[in-house]
C-alpha positions in Angstrom: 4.1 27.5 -76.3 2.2 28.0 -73.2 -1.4 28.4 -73.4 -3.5 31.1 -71.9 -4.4 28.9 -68.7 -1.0 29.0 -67.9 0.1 32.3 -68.0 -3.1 33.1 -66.0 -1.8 30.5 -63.5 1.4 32.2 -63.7 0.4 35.2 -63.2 -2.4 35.1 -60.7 0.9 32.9 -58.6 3.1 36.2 -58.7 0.5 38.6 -57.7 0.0 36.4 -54.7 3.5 35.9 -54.0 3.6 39.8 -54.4 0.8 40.6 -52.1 2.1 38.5 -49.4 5.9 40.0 -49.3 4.5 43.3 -48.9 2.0 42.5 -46.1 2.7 45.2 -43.1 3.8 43.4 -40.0 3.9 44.7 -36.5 7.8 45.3 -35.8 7.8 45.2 -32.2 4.8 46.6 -29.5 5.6 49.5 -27.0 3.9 49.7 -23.9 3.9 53.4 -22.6 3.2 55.3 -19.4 2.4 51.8 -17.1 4.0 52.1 -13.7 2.4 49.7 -11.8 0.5 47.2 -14.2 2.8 44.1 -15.8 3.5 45.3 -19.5 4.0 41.0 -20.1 0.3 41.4 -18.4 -0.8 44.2 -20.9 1.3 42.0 -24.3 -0.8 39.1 -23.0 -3.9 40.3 -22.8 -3.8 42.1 -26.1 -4.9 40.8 -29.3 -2.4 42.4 -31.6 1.1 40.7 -30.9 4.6 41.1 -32.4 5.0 39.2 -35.8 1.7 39.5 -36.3 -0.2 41.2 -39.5 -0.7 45.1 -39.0 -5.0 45.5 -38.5 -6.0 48.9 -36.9 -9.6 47.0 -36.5 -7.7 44.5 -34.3 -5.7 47.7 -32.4 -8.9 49.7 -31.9 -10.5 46.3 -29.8 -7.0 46.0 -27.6 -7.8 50.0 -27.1 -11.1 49.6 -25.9 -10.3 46.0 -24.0 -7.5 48.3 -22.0 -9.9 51.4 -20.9 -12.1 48.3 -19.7 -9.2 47.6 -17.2 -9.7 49.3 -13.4 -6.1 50.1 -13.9 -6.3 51.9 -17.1 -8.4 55.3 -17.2 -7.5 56.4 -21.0 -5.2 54.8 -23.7 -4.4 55.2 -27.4 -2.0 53.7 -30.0 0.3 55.4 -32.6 1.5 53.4 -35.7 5.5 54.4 -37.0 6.8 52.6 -39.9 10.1 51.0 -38.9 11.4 49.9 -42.2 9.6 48.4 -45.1 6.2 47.0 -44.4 7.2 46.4 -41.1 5.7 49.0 -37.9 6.1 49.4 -34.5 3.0 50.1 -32.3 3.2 52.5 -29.2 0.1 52.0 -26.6 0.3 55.4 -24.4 -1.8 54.3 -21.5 -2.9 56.6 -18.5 -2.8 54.6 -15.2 -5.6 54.7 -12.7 -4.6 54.4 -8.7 -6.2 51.1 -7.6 -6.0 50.8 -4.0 -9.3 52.1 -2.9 -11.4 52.6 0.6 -14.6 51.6 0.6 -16.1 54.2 3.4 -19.9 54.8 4.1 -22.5 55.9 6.6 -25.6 56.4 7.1 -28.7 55.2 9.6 -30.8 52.5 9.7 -34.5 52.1 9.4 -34.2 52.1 13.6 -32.1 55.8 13.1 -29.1 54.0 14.7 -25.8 55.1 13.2 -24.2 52.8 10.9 -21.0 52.5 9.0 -18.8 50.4 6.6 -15.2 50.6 6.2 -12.7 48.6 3.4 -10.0 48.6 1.3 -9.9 46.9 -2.5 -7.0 46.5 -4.5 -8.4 46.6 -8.5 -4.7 46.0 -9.9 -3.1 43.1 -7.3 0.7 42.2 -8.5 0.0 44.4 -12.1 -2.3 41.8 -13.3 -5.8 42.8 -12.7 -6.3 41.0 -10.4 -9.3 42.4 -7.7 -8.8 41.7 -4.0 -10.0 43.2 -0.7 -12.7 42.8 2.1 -14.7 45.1 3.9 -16.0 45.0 7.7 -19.6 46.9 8.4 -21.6 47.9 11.6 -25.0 48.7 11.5 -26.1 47.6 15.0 -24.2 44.4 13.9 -21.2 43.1 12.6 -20.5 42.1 9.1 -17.4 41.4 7.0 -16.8 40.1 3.6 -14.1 39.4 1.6 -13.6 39.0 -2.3 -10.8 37.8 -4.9 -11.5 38.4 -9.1 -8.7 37.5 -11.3 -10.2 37.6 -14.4 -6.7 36.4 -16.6 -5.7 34.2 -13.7 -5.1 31.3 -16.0 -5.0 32.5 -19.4 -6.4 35.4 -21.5 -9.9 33.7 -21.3 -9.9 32.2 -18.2 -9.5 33.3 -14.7 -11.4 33.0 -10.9 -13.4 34.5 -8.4 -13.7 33.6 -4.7 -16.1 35.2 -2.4 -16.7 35.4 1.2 -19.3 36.7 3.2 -21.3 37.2 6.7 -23.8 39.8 6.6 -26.3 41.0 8.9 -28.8 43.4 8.8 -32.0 44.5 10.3 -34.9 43.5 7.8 -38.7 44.0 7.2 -40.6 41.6 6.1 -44.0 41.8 4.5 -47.2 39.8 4.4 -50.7 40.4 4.4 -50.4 44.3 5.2 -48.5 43.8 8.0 -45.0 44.3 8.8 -42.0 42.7 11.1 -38.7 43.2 11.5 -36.0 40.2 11.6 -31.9 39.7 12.0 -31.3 38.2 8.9 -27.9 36.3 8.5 -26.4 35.3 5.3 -22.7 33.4 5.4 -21.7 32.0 2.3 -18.7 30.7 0.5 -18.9 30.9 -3.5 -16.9 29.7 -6.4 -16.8 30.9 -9.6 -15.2 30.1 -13.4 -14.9 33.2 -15.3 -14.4 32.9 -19.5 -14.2 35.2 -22.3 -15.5 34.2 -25.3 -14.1 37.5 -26.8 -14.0 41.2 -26.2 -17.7 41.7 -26.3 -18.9 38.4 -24.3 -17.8 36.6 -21.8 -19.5 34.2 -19.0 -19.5 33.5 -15.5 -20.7 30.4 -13.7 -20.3 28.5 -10.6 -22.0 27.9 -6.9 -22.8 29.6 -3.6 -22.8 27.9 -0.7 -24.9 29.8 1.8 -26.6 29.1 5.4 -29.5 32.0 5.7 -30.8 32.5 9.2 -34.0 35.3 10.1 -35.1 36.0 14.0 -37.9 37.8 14.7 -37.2 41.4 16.5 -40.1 43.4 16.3 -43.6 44.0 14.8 -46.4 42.1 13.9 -46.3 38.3 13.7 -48.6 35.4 12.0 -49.0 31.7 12.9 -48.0 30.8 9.4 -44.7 33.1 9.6 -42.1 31.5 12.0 -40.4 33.4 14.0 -36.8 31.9 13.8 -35.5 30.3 10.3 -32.0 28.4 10.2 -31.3 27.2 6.6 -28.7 25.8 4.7 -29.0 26.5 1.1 -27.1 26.2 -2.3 -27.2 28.1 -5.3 -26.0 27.7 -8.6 -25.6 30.7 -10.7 -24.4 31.9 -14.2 -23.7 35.2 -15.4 -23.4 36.0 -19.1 -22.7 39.3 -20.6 -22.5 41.0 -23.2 -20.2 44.6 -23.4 -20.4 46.7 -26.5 -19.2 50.2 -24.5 -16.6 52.5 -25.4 -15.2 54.7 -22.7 -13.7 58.1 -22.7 -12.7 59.5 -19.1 -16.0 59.6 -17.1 -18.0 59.8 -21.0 -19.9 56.3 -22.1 -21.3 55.4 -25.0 -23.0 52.0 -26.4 -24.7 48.6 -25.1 -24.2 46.5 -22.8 -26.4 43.4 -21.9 -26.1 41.5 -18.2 -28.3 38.3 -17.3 -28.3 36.7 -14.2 -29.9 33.3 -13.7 -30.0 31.2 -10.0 -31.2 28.4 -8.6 -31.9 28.0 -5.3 -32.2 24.9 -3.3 -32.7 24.2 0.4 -33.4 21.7 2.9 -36.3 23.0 4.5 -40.3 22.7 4.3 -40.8 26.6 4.4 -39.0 27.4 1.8 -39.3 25.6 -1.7 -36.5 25.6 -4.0 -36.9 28.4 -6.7 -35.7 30.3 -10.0 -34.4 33.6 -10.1 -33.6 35.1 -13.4 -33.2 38.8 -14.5 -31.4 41.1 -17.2 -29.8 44.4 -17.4 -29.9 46.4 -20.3 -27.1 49.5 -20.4 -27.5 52.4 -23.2 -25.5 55.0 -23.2 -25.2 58.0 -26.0 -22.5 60.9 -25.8 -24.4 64.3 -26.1 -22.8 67.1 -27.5 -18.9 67.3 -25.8 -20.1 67.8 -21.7 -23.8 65.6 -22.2 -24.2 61.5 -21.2 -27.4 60.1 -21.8 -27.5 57.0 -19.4 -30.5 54.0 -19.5 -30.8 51.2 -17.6 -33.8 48.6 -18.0 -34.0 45.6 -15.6 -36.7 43.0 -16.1 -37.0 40.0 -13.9 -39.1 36.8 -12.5 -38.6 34.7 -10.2 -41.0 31.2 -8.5 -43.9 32.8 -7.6 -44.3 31.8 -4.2 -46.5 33.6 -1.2 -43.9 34.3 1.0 -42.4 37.3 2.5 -39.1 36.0 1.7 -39.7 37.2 -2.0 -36.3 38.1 -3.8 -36.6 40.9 -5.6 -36.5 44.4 -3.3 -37.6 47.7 -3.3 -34.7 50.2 -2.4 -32.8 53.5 -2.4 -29.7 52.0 -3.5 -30.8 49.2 -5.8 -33.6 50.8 -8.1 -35.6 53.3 -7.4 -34.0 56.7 -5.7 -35.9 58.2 -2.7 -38.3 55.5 -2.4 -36.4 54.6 1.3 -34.6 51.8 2.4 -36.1 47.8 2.0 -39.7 49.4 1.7 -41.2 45.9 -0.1 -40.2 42.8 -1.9 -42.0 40.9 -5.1 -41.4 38.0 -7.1 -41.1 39.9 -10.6 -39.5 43.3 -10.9 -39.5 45.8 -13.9 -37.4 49.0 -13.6 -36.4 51.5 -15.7 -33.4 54.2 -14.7 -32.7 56.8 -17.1 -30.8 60.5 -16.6 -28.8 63.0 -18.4 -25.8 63.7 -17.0 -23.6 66.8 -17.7 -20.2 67.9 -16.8 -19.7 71.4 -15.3 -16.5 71.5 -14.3 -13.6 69.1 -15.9 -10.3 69.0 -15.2 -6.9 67.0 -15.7 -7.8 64.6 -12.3 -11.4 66.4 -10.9 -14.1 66.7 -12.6 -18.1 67.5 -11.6 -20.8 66.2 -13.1 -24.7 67.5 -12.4 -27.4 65.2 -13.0 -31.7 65.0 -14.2 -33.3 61.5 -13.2 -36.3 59.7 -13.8 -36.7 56.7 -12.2 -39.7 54.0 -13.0 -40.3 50.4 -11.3 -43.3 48.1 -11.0 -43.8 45.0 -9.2 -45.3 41.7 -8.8 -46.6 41.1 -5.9 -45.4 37.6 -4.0 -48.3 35.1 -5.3 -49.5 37.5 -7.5 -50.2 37.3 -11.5 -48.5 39.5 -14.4 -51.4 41.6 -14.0 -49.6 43.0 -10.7 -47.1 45.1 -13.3 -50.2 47.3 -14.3 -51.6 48.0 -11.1 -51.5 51.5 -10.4 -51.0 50.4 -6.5 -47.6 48.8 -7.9 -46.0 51.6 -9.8 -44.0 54.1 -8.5 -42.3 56.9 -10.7 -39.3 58.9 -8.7 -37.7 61.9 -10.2 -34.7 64.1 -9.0 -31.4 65.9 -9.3 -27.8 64.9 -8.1 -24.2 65.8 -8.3 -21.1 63.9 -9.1 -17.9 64.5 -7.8 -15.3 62.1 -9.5 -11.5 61.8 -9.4 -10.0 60.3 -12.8 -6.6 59.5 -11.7 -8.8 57.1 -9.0 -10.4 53.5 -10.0 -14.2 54.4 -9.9 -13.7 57.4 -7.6 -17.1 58.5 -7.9 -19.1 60.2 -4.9 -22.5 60.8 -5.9 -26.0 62.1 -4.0 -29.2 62.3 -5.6 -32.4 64.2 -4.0 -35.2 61.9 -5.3 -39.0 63.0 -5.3 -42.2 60.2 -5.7 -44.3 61.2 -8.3 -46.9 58.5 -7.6 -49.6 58.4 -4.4 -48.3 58.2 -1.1 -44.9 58.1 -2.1 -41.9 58.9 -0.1 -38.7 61.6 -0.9 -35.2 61.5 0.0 -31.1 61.8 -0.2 -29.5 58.9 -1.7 -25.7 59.1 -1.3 -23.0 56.4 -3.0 -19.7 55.4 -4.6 -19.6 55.3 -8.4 -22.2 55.8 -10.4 -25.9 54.9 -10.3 -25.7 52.5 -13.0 
């Protein structure tokens, strides 16, 4: 006769045995309403596969992993039972448009006309793959040209190659004084791109670069030359964490960006130096029109007495209506914040109005941390602006903003751009 151990072996045997058969199991995955993006791309991407067990936690990350894609502007997935315990999953995706201009003008700190044309295809071959260049005139020429291809190898790894030769018309500041240079920049860069998983993933890889600044106008010092031709290199990472959930033009969650260089050159003017920062996103739905949108950057870099100093003061980087390349630090500390609401929304046009607040304080190039409290540092901007976005269109946003300094002798101004803010 058997003894109890046994029939509880027995028995707990058959209840796994039991559990097991009767685990659902996707059938078979349909990929819906895709035109031009690869549905192998899409199945390969994707988390859930066929034969796999049925887990609407995994399904809900493949969701938000596809409205991540440029090519993808909305998509959601319906479970049907096939037969017993086994289901077919339909992903009904909403495709975005991908090939798009990159058009802009506006005028220099000189009032000369300027303008940059460009074309950027966010869904090469169907595989999200970014590619595209851009040529600008702002007294002088400038190009660049870019390739991302995030899945290039696998579902973790891919590649980005970048090209560049920018020039622009630069002030440069030092001991109250002011002077304008040609500054070059043409570099070549290389990076590895990996996902660790839907949330996190990391870039990393070097930028070769040859920087070159000619004096133009303004006043000068002995100790500030007036020609600079360096070669420099630059070794970067980029890790980052995404915990954001889209719907249409409508974000809500975190996401956290750091950025970390080191830059070394050949010259006696210019030390080699440290450059770190980080980006924190928050985003909150409010009501069914409202977005509550943050952004806080905080960085340092080598505190050296140079005008060369990395970190700048700008219209289109930080701080809206402060004017274009007004200063430059060695440690920056901004914080963007505004409440955006949609007036009018539509199946492809929709128009958002905006309230901003926008707060930044600096350290001053061979300063102490003691700079970030100076009243002489901080500057507070506020404004208004309007968005005008297409949905069927890959980041098709054209926004202007009307910011106002709250702080002593501060400045006011139009800020225009493509896609939002931040």
């Amino acid at each position: 006769m058997m003894n109890l151990r046994n029939l509880l072996y027995i028995a707990l045997l058959f209840f796994s045995a039991s559990s097991f058969s009767q685990e659902n199991t996707i059938l078979d995955i349909r990929i819906r309403g895709v035109k031009e993006t690869k549905i192998s791309f899409i199945k390969n991407i994707i988390e859930s596969k066929k034969g796999s067990v049925l887990d609407s936690s995994v399904l809900k990350k493949d969701i938000v992993l596809l409205k991540r894609l440029p090519a993808i502007s909305h998509a959601h997935y319906t479970v049907i039972l096939s037969q017993e315990n086994l289901y077919n999953i339909d992903i009904d995706a909403e495709e975005n448009f991908t090939i798009v201009p990159d058009i802009s003008f506006w005028t220099t700190t000189n009032q000369q006309f300027a303008y940059k044309i460009g074309v950027y295809d966010y869904n090469l071959l169907g595989r999200n793959i970014a590619f595209g260049g851009f040529y600008q005139n702002n007294g002088f020429d400038s190009y660049g040209i870019n390739f991302r291809a995030p899945y290039l190898f696998s579902n973790k790894w891919g590649l980005a190659l970048n090209h560049q030769n920018w020039k622009s018309e630069e002030p440069l500041y030092f001991i109250d004084k002011s002077a304008n240079y040609l500054y070059n920049n043409v570099s070549f860069e290389i990076l590895g791109l990996h996902q660790f998983n839907i949330k996190s993933e990391i870039n990393f890889g070097i930028n070769l670069f040859r920087e070159k600044y000619q004096y133009l106008s303004g006043d000068t010092a002995q100790e500030i030359p007036q020609f600079l031709d360096v070669d420099k290199k630059l070794l970067k990472v980029v890790y980052k964490y995404d915990n954001l959930n889209y719907y249409y033009q409508y974000i809500s969650g975190f996401k956290s960006i750091f950025y970390g260089q080191y830059v070394t050159s050949n010259n006696s003017f210019q030390d080699n130096f440290l450059i770190a920062w980080n980006d924190f996103f928050y985003y909150k739905r409010i009501g069914e029109r409202g977005n509550w949108a943050n952004r806080l950057r905080i960085g340092l870099a080598s505190n050296e007495d140079s005008p060369f100093a990395p970190f700048a003061l700008d219209n289109n980087v930080n701080l809206r209506g402060v004017g274009i390349l007004v200063d430059r630090g060695t440690g920056s500390i901004v914080w963007n914040t505004e409440y955006r609401h949609t007036f009018y929304d539509k199946s492809w046009f929709t128009i958002q109005g905006n309230a901003f607040v926008d707060t930044g304080t600096w350290r001053n190039p061979g300063g102490d941390l003691g700079d970030f409290i100076d009243g002489n540092n901080i500057r507070v901007y506020s404004g208004v602006g309007l968005r005008f976005i297409n949905k069927k269109i890959f980041n098709a946003v054209f926004r202007i903003d009307y910011g106002l300094g709250l702080t002593k002798n501060s400045s006011k101004g139009l800020v225009f751009g493509v896609g939002q803010y931040f």
